[in-house]
C-alpha positions as CSV (number, residue, x, y, z in Angstrom):
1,X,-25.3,-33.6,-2.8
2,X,-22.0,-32.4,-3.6
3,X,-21.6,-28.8,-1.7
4,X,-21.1,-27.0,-5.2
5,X,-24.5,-28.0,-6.0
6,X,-27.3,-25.9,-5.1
7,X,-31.0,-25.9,-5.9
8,X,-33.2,-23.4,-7.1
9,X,-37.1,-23.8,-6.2
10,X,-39.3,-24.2,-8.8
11,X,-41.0,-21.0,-8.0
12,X,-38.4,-19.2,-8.4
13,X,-36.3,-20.3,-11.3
14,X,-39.7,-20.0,-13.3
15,X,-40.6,-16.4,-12.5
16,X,-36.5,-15.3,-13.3
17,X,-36.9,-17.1,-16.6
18,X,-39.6,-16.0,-17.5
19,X,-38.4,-12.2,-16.7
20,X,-35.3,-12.4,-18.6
21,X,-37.0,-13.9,-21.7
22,X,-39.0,-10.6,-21.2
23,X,-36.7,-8.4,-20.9
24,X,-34.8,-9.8,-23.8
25,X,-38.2,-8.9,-26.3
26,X,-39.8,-12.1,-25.7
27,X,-43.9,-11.5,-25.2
28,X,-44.7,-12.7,-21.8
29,X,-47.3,-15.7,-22.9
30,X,-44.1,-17.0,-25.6
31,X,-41.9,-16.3,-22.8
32,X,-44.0,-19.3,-20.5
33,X,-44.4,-21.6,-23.1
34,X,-40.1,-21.5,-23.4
35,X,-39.5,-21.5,-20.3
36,X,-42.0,-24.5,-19.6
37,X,-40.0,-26.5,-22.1
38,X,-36.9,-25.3,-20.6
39,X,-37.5,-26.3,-17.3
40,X,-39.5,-29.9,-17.9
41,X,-36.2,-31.2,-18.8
42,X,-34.7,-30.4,-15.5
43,X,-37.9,-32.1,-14.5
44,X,-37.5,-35.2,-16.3
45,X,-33.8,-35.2,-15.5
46,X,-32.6,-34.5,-18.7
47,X,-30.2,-31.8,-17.7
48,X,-28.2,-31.7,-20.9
49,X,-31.3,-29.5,-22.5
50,X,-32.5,-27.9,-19.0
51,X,-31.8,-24.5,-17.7
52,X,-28.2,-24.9,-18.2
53,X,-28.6,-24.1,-21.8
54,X,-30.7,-21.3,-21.1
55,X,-27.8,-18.7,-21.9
56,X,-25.5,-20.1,-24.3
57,X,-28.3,-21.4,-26.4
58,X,-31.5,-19.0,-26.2
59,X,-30.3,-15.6,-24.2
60,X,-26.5,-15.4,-26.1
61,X,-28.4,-16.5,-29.9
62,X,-31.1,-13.8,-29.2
63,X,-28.6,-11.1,-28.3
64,X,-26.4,-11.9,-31.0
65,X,-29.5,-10.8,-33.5
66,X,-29.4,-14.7,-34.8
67,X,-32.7,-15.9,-33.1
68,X,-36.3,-13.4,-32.9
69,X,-37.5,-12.9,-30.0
70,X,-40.9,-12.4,-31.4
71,X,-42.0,-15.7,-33.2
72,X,-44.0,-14.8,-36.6
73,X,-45.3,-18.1,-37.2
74,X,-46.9,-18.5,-40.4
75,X,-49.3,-21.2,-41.9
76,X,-48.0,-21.1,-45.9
77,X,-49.9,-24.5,-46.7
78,X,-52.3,-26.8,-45.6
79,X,-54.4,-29.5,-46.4
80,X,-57.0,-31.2,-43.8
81,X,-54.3,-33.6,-42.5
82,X,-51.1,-31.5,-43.3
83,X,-49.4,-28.5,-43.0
84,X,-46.3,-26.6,-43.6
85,X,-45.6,-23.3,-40.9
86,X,-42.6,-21.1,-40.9
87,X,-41.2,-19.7,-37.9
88,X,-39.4,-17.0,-39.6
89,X,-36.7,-17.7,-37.0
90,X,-38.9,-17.2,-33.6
91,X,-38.4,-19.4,-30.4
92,X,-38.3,-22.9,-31.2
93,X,-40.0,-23.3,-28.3
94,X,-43.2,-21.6,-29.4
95,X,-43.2,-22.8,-32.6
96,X,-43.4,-26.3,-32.0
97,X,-45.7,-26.4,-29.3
98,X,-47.9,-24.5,-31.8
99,X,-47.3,-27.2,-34.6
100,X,-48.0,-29.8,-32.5
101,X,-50.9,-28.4,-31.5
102,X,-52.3,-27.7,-34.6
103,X,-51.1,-31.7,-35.8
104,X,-53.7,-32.7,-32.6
105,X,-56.3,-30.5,-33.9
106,X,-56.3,-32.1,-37.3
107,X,-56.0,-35.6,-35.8
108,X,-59.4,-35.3,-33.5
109,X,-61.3,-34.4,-36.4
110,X,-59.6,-36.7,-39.5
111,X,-57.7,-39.6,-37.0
112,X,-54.3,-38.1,-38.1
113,X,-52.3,-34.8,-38.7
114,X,-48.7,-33.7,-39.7
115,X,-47.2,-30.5,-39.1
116,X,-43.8,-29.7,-41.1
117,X,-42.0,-26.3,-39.2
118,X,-39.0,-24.8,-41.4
119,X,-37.1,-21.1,-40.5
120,X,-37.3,-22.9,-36.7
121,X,-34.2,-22.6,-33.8
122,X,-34.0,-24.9,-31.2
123,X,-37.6,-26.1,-29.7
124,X,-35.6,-27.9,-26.4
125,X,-36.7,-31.5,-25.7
126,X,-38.6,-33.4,-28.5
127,X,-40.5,-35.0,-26.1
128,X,-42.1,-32.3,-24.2
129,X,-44.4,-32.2,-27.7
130,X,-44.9,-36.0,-27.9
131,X,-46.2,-35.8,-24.1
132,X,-48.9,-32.8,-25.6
133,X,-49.7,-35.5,-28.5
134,X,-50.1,-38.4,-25.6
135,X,-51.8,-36.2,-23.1
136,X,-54.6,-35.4,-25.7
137,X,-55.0,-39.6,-26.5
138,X,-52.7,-39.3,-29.7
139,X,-49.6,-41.2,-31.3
140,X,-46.8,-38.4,-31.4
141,X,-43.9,-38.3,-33.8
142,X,-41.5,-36.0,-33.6
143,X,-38.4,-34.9,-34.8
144,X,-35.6,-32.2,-35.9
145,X,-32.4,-31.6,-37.8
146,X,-29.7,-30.1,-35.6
147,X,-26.6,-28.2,-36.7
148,X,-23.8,-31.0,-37.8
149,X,-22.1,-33.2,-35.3
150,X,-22.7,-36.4,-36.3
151,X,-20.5,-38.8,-38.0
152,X,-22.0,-41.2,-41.0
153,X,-21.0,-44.7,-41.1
154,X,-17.3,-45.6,-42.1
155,X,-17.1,-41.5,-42.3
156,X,-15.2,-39.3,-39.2
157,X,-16.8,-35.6,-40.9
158,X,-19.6,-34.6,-38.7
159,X,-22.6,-34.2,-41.4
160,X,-25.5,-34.8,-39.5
161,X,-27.2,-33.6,-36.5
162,X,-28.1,-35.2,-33.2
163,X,-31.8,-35.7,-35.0
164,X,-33.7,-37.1,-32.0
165,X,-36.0,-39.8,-33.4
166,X,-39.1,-39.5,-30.8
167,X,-42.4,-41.3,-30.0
168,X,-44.8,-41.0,-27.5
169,X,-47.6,-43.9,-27.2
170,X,-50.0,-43.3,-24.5
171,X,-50.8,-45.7,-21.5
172,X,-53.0,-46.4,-18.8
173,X,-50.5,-45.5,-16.4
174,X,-49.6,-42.8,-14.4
175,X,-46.3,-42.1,-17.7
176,X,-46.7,-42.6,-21.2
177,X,-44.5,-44.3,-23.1
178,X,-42.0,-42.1,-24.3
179,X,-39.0,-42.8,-26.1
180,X,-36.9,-39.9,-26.5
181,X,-33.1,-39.2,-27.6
182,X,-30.4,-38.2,-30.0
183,X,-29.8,-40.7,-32.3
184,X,-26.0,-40.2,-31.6
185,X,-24.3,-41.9,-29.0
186,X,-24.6,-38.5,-26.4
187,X,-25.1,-35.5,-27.8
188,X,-23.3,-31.7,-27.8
189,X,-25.3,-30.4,-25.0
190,X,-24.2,-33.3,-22.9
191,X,-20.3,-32.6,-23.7
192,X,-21.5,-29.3,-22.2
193,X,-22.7,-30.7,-19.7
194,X,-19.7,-32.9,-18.7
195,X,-17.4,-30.1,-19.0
196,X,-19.8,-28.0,-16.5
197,X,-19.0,-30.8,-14.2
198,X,-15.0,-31.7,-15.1
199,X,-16.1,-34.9,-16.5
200,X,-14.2,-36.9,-19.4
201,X,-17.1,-37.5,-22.2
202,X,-17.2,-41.6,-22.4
203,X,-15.4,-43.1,-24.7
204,X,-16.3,-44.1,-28.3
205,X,-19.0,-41.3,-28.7
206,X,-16.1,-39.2,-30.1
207,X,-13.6,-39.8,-33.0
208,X,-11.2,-37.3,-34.7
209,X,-10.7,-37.4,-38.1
210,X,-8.3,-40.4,-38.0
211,X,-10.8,-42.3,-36.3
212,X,-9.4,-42.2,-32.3
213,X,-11.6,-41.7,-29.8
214,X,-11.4,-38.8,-28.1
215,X,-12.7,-37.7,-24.2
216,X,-11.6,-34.5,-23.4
217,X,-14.8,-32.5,-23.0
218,X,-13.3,-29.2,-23.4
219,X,-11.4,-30.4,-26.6
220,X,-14.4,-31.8,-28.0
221,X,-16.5,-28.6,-27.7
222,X,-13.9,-26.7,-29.6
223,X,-13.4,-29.5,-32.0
224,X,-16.9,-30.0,-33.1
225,X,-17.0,-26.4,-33.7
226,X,-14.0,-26.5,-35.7
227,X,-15.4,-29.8,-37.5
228,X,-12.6,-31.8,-36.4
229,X,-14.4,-33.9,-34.2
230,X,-17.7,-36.1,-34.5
231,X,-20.0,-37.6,-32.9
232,X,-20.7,-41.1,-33.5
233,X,-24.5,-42.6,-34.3
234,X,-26.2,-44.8,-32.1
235,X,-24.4,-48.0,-32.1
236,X,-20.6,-46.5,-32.4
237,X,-18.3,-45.8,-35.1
238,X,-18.5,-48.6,-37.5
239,X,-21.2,-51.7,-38.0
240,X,-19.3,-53.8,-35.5
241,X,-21.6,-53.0,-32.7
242,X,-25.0,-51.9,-35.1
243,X,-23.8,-48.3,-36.0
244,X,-25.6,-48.3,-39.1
245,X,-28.6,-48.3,-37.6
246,X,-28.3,-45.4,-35.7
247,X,-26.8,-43.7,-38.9
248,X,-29.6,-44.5,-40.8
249,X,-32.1,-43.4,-38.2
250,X,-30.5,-40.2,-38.2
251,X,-30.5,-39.9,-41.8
252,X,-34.3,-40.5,-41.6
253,X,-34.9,-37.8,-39.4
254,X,-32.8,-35.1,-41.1
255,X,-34.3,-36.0,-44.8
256,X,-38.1,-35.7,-43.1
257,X,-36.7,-32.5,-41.4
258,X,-35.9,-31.0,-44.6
259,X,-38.0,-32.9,-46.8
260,X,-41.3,-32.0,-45.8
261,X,-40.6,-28.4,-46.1
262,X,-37.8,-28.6,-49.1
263,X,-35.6,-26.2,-46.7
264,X,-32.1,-26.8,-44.8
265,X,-30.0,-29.9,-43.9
266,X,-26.4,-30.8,-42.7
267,X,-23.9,-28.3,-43.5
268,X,-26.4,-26.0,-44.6
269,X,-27.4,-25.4,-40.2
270,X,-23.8,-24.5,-38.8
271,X,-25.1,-21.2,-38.0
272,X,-22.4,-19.5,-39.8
273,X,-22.0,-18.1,-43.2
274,X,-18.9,-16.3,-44.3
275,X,-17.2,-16.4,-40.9
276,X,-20.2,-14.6,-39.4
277,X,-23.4,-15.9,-37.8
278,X,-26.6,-16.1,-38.7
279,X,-29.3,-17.8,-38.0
280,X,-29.9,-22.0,-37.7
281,X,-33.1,-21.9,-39.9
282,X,-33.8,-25.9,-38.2
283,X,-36.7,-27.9,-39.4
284,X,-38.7,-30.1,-37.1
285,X,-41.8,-32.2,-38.2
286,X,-44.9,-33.0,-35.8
287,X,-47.4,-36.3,-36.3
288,X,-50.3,-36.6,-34.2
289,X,-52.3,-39.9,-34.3
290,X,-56.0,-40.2,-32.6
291,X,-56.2,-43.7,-31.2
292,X,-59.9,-43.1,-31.5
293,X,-59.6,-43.4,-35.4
294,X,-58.4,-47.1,-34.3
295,X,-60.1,-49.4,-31.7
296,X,-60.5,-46.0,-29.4
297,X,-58.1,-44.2,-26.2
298,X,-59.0,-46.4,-23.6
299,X,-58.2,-49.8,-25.1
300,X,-54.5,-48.6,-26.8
301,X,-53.8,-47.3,-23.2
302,X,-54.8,-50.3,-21.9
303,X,-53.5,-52.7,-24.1
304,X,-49.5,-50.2,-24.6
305,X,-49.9,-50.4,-20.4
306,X,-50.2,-54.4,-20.6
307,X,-47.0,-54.5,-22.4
308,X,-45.2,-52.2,-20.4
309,X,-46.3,-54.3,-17.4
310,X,-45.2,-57.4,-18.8
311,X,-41.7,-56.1,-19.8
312,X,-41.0,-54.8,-16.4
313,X,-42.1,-58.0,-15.1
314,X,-39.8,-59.8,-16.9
315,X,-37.0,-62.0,-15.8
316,X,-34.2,-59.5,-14.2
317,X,-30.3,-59.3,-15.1
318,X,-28.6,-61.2,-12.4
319,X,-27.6,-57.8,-9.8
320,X,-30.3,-55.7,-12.1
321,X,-33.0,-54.5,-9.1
322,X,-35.7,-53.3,-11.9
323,X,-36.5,-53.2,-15.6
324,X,-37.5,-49.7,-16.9
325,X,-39.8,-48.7,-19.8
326,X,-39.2,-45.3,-21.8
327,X,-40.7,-42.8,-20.0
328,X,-40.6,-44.2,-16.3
329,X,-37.1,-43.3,-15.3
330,X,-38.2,-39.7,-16.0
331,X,-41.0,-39.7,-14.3
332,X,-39.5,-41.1,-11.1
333,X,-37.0,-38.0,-11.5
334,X,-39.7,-35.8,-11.5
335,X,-41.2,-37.2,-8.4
336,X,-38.2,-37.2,-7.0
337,X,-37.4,-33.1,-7.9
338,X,-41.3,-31.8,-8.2
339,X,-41.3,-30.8,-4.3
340,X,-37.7,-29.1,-4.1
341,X,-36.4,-27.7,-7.8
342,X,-33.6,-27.7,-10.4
343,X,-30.6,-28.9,-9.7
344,X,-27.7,-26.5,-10.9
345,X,-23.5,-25.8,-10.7
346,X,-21.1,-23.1,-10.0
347,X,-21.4,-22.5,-13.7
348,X,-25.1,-22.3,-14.0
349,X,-25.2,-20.0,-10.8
350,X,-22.9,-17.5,-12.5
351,X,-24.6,-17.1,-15.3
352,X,-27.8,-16.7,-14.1
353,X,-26.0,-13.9,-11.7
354,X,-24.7,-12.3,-14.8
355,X,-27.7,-12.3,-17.3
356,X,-29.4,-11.1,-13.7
357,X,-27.0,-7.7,-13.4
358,X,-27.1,-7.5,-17.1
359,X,-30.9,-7.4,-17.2
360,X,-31.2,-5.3,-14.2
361,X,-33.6,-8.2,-12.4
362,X,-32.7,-7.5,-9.0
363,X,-35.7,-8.4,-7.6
364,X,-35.0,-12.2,-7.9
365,X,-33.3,-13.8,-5.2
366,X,-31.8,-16.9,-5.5
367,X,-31.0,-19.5,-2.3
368,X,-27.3,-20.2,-3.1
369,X,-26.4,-16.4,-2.4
């Protein structure tokens, strides 16, 4: 482990978290829920969405009077199967675990149910409410608009967002199946995370507006703020290399985002109006499944496990040790983190020092001092 690296126990990055979001005006049982999404992507390795983002993203937006700490959520129409909530511009966090649970509810008693959030911020990993919908025996959809970033096709404006397109199918073993991620090429929060680190972002996931790549990290955080950088889709800039299809995808997500709840898209969610900020106002849908409305929980586990078995069993690249099915490689990271904790940098560390002195926490220690 390189020696600026340190790690923080799990039982003691939870309880700091969980404080601050307190302090802040978050009520303790919301502040749990966000910090449990916070921290299961450190736990599934993802840490482009862990607690390195806790700051900029949730502590800095709330401060800034652009994000409520108190999350209003409010049903404003629903059927048997569907409904539409608003979030009146609460934790993200909080209000999709609440959709999706309400899109589970509806699916155990009528085989499916969708959940459309709008007035939402940033609900962390899309996965972490697939997983609920998998957990429970369901199908999970789900998906989001993000602020813009993304390039379309043949275009170098960034229009739409990240979008992750996600599904979670569950199995008979000890994962699910979960496929989860941006439907870009990387995504802003892993520019952040390379520039944490001094790394150049890879090329071709960034073009300027005459079309060159670019893979300064820092330079691409201020461009994409600036809009003179985008990310490309899935696939690259272009169709060469199937770039469409990750445009497309995106555009899926961002019109169901929006759609469902005839509420903000693309540059409506830069999170600025007349030079000032205000709030993202994000829209998120959530589709829960019952595999017992079909041929019943144990044989779709048994039968998605089968194929995930026989594609790992396949024939190997030559100098490829294993094939991986969506879900496993996170997995393994969280049996390989679940005894120790979360991996963080000199960055990470001095933040959490400063929103520590700021909040007057002193009572949590942290290892690396």
């Amino acid at each position: 482990m390189d020696e600026k690296m340190s790690i923080i126990p799990w039982n003691v990055i939870t309880p700091f978290l969980e404080d601050t979001f307190v302090s802040i005006g978050v009520p303790r049982a919301d502040a749990e829920i966000c910090v449990d999404v916070l921290l299961e992507a450190d736990r599934r390795g993802i840490e482009s969405h862990g607690c390195n983002r806790f700051k900029p993203i949730y502590y800095d937006r709330i401060l800034a009077g652009i994000q409520q700490p108190k999350t209003e959520l409010e049903i404003i129409q629903k059927t048997p199967t569907t409904a539409i909530v608003d979030g009146h511009d609460g934790m993200g966090q909080v209000v999709g675990k609440r959709s999706m649970e309400l899109a589970i509810e509806m699916a155990k008693k009528y085989g499916m149910g969708c959940v459309a959030a709008k007035n939402s911020c940033h609900f962390g990993i899309a996965g972490y409410y697939a997983t609920m919908a998998t957990k429970a025996g369901c199908v999970g959809f789900v998906g989001t608009n993000a602020r813009p970033s993304v390039a379309p096709t043949f275009g170098v404006e960034n229009m739409l967002g990240t979008n992750p397109f996600t599904i979670g199918l569950p199995t008979d073993e000890e994962f699910d199946f979960l496929l989860d991620g941006a439907t870009s090429l990387t995504q802003r929060g892993k520019v952040e995370y390379y520039e944490r680190l001094g790394m150049p972002t890879p090329a071709g996931a960034v073009i300027d507006h005459e079309g060159n790549t670019l893979t300064d990290s820092s330079e691409i955080l201020r461009r994409l703020s600036d809009g003179s950088a985008a990310l490309t889709p899935i696939g690259g800039a272009g169709e060469e290399m199937g770039g469409y299809k990750g445009y497309a995808f995106s555009s899926a997500v961002e019109i169901l985002s929006a759609a469902f709840t005839a509420s903000n898209y693309m540059r409506m969610l830069t999170g600025y109006k007349d030079g000032k900020k205000v709030p993202f106002h994000l829209g998120h849908y959530f589709i829960a499944i019952d595999t017992n409305a079909f041929e019943g929980e144990e044989s779709f586990r048994r039968t998605a496990g089968n194929i995930c078995r026989d594609l790992r069993g396949s024939q190997k690249a030559k100098g490829c040790e294993r094939i991986y099915t969506p879900g496993e490689k996170e997995w393994l990271a969280w049996q390989a983190c679940k005894d120790t904790g979360v991996l963080v940098d000199e960055s990470v560390k001095a933040e959490l020092l400063a929103v520590r002195r700021e909040q007057g926490l002193d009572k949590h220690v942290f290892p690396f001092e």
